[in-house]
PDB file of N, CA, C and O in Angstrom:
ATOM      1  N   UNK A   1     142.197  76.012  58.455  1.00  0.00           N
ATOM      2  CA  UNK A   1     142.296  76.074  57.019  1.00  0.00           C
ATOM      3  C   UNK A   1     143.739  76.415  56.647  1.00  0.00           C
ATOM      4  O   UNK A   1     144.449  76.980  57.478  1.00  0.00           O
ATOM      5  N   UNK A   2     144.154  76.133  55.568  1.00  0.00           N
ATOM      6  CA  UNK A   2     145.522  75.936  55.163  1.00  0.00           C
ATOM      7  C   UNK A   2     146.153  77.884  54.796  1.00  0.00           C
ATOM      8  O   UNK A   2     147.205  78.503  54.955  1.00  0.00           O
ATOM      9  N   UNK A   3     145.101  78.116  54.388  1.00  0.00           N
ATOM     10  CA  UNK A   3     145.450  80.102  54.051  1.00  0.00           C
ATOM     11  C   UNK A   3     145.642  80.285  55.601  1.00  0.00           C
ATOM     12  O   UNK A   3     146.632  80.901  55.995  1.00  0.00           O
ATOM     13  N   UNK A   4     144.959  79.899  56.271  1.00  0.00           N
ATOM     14  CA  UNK A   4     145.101  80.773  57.681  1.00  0.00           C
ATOM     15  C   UNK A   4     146.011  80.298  58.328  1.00  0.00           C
ATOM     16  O   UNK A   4     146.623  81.165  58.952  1.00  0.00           O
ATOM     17  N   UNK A   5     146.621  78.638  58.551  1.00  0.00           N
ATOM     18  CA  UNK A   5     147.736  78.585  58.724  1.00  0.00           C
ATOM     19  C   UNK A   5     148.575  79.203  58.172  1.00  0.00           C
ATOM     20  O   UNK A   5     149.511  79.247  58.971  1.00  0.00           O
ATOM     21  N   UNK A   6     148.885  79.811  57.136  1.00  0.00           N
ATOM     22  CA  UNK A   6     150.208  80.357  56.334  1.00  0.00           C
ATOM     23  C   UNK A   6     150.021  81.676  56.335  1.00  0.00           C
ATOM     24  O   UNK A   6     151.141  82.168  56.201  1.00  0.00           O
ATOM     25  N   UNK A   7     149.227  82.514  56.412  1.00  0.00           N
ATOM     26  CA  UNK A   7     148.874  83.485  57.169  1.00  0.00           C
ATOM     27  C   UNK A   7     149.472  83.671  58.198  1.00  0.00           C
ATOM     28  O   UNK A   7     150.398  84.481  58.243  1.00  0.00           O
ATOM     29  N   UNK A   8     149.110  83.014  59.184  1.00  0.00           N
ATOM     30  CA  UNK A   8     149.806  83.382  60.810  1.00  0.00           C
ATOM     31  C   UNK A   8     151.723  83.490  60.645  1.00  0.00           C
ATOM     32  O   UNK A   8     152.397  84.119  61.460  1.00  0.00           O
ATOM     33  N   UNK A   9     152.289  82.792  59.518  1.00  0.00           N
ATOM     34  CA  UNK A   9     153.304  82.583  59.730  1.00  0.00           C
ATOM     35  C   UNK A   9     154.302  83.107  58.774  1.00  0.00           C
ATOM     36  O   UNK A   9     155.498  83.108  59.065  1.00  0.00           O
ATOM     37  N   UNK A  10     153.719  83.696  57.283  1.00  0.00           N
ATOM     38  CA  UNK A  10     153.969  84.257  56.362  1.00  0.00           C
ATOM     39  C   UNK A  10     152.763  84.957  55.739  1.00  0.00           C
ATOM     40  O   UNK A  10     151.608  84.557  55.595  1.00  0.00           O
ATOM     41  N   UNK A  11     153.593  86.595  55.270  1.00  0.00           N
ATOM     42  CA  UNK A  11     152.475  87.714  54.182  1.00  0.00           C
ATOM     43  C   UNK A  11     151.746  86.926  53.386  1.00  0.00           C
ATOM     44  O   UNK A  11     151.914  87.177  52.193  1.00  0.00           O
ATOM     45  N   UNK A  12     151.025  86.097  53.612  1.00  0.00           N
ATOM     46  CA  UNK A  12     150.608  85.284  52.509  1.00  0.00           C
ATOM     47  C   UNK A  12     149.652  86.800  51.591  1.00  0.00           C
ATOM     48  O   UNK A  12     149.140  87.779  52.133  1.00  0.00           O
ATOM     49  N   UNK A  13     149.704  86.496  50.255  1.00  0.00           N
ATOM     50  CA  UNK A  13     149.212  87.496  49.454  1.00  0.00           C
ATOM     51  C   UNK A  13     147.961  86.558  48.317  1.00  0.00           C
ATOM     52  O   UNK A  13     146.968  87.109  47.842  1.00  0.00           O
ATOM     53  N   UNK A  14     148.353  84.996  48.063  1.00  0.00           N
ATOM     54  CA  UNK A  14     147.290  84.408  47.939  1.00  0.00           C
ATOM     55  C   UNK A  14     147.641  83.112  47.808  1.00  0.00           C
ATOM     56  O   UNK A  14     148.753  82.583  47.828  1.00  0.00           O
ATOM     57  N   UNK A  15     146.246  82.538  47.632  1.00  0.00           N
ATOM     58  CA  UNK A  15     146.831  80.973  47.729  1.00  0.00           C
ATOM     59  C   UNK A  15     145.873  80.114  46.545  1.00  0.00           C
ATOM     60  O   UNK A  15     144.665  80.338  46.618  1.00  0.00           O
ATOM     61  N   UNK A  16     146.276  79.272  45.601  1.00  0.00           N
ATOM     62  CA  UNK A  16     145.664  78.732  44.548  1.00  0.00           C
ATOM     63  C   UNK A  16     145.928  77.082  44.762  1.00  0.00           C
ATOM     64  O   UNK A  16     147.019  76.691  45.176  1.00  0.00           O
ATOM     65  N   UNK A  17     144.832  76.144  44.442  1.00  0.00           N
ATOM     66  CA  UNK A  17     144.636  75.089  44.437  1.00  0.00           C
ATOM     67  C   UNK A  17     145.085  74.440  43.275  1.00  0.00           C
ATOM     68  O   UNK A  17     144.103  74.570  42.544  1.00  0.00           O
ATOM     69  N   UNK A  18     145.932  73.823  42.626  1.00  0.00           N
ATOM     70  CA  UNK A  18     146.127  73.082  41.258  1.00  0.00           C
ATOM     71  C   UNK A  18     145.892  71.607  41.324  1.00  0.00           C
ATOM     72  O   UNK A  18     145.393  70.975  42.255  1.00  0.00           O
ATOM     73  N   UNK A  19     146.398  71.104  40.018  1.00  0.00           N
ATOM     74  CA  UNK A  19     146.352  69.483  40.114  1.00  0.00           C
ATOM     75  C   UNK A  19     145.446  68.809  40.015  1.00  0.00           C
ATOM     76  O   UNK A  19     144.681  69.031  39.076  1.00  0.00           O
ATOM     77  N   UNK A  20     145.203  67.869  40.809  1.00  0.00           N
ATOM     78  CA  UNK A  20     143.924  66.980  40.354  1.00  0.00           C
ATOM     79  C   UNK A  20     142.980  67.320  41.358  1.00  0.00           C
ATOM     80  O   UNK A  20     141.816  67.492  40.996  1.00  0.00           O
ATOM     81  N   UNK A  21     143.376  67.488  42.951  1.00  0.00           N
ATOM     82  CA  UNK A  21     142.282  68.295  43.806  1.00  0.00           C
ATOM     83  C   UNK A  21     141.473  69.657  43.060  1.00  0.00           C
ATOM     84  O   UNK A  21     140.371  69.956  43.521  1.00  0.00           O
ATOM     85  N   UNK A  22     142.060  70.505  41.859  1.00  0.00           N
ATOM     86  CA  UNK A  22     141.318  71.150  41.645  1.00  0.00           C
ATOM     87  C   UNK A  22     140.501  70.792  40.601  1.00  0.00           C
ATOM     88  O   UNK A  22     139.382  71.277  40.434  1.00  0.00           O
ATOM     89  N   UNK A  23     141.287  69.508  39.492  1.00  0.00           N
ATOM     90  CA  UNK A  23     140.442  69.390  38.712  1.00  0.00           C
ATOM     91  C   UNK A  23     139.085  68.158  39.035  1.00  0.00           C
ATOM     92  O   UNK A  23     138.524  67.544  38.127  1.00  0.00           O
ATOM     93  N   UNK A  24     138.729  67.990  40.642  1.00  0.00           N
ATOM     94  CA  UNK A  24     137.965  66.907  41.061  1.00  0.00           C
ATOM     95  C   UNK A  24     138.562  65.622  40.324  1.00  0.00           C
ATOM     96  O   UNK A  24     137.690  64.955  39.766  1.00  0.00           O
ATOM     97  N   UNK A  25     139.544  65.254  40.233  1.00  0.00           N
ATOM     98  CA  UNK A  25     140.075  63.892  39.412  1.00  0.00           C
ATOM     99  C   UNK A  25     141.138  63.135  40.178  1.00  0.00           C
ATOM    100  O   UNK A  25     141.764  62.129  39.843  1.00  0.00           O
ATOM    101  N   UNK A  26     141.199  63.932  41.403  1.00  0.00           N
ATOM    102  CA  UNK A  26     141.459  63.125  42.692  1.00  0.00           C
ATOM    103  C   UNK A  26     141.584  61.670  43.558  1.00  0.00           C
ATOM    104  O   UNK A  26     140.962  61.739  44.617  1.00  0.00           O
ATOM    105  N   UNK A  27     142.182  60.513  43.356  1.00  0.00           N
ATOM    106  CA  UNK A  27     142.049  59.726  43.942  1.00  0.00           C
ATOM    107  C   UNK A  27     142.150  59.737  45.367  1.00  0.00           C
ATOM    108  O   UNK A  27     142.272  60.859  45.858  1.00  0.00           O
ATOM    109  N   UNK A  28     142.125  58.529  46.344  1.00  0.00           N
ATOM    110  CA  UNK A  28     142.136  58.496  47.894  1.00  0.00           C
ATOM    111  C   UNK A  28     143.370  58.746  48.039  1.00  0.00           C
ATOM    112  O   UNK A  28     143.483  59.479  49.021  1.00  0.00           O
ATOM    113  N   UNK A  29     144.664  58.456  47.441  1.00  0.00           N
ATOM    114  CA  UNK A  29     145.732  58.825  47.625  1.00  0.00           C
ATOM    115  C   UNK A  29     146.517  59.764  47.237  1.00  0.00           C
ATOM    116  O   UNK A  29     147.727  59.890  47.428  1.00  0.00           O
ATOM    117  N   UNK A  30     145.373  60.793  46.369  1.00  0.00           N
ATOM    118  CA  UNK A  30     146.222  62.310  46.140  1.00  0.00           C
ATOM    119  C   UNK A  30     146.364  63.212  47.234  1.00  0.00           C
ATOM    120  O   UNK A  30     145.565  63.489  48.128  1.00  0.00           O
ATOM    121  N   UNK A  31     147.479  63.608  47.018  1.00  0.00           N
ATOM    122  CA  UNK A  31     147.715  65.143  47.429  1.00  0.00           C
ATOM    123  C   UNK A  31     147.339  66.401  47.387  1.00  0.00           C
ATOM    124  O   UNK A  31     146.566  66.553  46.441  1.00  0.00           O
ATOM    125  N   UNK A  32     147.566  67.597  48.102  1.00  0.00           N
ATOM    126  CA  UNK A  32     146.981  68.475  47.492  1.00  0.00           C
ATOM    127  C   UNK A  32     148.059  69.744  47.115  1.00  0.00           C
ATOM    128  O   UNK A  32     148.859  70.337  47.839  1.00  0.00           O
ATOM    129  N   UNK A  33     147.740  69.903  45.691  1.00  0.00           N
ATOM    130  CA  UNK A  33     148.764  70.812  45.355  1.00  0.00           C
ATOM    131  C   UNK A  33     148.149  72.618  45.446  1.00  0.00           C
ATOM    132  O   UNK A  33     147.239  73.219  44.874  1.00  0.00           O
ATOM    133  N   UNK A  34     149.200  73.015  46.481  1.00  0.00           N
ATOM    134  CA  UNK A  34     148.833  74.582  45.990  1.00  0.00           C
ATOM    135  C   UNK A  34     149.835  75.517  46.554  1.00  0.00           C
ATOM    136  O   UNK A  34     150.552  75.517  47.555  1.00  0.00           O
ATOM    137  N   UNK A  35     149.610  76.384  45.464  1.00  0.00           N
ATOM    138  CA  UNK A  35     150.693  77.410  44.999  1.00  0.00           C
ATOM    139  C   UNK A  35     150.533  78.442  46.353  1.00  0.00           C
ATOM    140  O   UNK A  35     149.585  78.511  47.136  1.00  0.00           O
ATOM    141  N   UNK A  36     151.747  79.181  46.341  1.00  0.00           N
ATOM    142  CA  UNK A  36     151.285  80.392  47.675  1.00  0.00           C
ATOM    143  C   UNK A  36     152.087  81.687  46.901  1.00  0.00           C
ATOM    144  O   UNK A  36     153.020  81.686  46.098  1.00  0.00           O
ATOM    145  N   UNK A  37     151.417  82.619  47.418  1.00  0.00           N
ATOM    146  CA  UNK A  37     152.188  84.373  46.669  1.00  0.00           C
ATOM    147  C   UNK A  37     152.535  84.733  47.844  1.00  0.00           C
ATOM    148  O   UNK A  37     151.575  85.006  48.565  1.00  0.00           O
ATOM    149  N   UNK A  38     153.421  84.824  48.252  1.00  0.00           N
ATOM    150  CA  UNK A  38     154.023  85.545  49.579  1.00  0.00           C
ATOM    151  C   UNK A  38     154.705  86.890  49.401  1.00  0.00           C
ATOM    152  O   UNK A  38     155.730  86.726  48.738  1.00  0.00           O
ATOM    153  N   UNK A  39     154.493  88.351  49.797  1.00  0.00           N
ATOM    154  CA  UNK A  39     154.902  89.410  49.950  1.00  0.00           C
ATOM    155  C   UNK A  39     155.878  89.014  50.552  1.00  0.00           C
ATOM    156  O   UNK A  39     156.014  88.089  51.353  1.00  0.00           O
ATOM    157  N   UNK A  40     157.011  90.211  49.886  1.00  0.00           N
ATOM    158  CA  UNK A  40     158.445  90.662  50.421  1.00  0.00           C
ATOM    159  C   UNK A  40     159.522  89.604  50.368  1.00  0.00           C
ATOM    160  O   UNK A  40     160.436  89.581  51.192  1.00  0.00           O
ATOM    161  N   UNK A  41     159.390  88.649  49.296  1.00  0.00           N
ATOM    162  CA  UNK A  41     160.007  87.806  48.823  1.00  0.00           C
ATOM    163  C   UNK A  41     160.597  86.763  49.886  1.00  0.00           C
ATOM    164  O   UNK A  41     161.733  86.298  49.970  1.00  0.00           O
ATOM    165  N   UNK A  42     159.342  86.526  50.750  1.00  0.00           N
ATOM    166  CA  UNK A  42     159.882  85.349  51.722  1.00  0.00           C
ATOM    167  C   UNK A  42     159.833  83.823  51.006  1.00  0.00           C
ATOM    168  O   UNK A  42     158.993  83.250  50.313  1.00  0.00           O
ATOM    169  N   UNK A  43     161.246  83.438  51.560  1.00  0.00           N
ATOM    170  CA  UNK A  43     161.677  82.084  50.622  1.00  0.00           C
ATOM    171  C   UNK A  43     162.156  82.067  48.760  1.00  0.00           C
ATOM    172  O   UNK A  43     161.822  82.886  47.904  1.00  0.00           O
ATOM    173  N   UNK A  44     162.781  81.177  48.648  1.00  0.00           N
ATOM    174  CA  UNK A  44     163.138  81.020  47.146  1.00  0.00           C
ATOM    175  C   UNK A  44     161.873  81.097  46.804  1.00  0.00           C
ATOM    176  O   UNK A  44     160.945  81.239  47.600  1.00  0.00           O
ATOM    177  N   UNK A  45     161.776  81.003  45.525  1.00  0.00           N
ATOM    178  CA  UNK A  45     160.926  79.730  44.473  1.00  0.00           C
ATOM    179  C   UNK A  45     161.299  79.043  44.482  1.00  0.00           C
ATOM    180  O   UNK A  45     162.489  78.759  44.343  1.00  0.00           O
ATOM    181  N   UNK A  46     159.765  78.015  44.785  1.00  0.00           N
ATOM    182  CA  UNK A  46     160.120  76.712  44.936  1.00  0.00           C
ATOM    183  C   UNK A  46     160.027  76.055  46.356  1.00  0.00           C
ATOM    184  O   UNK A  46     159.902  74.868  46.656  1.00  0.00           O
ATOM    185  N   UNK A  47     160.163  77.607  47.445  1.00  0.00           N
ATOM    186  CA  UNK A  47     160.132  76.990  48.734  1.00  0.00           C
ATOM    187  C   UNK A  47     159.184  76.276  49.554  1.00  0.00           C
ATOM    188  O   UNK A  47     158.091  76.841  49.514  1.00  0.00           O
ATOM    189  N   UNK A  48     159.189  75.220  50.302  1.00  0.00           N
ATOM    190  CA  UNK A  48     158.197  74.291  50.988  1.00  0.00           C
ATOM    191  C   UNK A  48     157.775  74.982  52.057  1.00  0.00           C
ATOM    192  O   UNK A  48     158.613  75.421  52.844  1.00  0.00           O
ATOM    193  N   UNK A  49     156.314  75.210  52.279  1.00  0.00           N
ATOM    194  CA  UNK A  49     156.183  75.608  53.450  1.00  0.00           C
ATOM    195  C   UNK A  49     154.955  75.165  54.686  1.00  0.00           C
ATOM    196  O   UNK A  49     154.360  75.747  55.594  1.00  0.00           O
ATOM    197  N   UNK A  50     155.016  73.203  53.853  1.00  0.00           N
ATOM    198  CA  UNK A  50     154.590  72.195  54.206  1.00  0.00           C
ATOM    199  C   UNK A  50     154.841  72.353  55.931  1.00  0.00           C
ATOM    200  O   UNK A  50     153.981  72.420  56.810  1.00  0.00           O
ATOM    201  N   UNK A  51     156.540  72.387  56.077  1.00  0.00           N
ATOM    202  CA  UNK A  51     156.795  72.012  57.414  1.00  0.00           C
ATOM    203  C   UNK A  51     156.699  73.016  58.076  1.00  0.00           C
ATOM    204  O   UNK A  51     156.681  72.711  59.268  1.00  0.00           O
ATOM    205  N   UNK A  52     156.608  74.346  57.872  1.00  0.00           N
ATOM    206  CA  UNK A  52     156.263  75.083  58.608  1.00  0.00           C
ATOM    207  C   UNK A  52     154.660  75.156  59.078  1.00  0.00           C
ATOM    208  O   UNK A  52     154.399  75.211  60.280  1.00  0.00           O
ATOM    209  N   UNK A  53     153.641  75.153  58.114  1.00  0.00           N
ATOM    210  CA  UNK A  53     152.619  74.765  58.736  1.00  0.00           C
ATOM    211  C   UNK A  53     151.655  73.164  58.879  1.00  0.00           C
ATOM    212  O   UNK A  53     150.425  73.152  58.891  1.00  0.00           O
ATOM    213  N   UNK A  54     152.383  72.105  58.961  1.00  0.00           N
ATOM    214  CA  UNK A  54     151.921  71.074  58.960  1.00  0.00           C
ATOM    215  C   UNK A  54     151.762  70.385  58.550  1.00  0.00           C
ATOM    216  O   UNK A  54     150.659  70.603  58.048  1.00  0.00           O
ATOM    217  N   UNK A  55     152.254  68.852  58.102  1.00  0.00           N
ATOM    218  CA  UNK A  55     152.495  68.001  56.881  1.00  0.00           C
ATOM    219  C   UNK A  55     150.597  67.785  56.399  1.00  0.00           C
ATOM    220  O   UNK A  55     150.297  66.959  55.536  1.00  0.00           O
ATOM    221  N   UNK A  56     149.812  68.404  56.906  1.00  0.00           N
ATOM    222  CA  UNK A  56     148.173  67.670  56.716  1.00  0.00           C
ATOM    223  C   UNK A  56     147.322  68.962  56.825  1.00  0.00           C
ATOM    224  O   UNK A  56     147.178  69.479  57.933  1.00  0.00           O
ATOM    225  N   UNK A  57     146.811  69.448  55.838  1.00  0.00           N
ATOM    226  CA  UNK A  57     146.039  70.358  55.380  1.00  0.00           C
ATOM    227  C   UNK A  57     144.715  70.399  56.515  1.00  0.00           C
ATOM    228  O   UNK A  57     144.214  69.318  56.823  1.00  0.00           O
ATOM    229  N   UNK A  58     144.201  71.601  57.088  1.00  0.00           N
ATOM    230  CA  UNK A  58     142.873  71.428  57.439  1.00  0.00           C
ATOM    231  C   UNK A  58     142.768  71.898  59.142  1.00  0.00           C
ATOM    232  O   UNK A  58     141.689  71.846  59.731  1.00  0.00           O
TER     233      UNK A  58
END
């Protein structure tokens, strides 16, 4: 799961789903957007932390 990847690798403090995955309005070719709260100010805002845990959710 995507919290527990980012977990292992950052304070993750929480993690929220937006966009169209949350509003079920999702096509086959959406993405999934979600926000992360990370303790102790790891990374800008704004920072990706796609490549650190894996371009594919799951």
């Amino acid at each position: 799961m995507f919290s527990q990847r980012v977990r292992k690798r950052y304070d993750l403090i929480d993690a929220w789903l937006f966009g169209t995955q949350a509003r079920e309005t999702a096509g086959g070719d959406s993405d999934a957007d979600i926000a992360v709260l990370l303790r102790g100010g790891q990374g800008a805002p704004g920072t990706c932390v796609d490549a650190a845990v894996g371009g594919r959710v799951g």
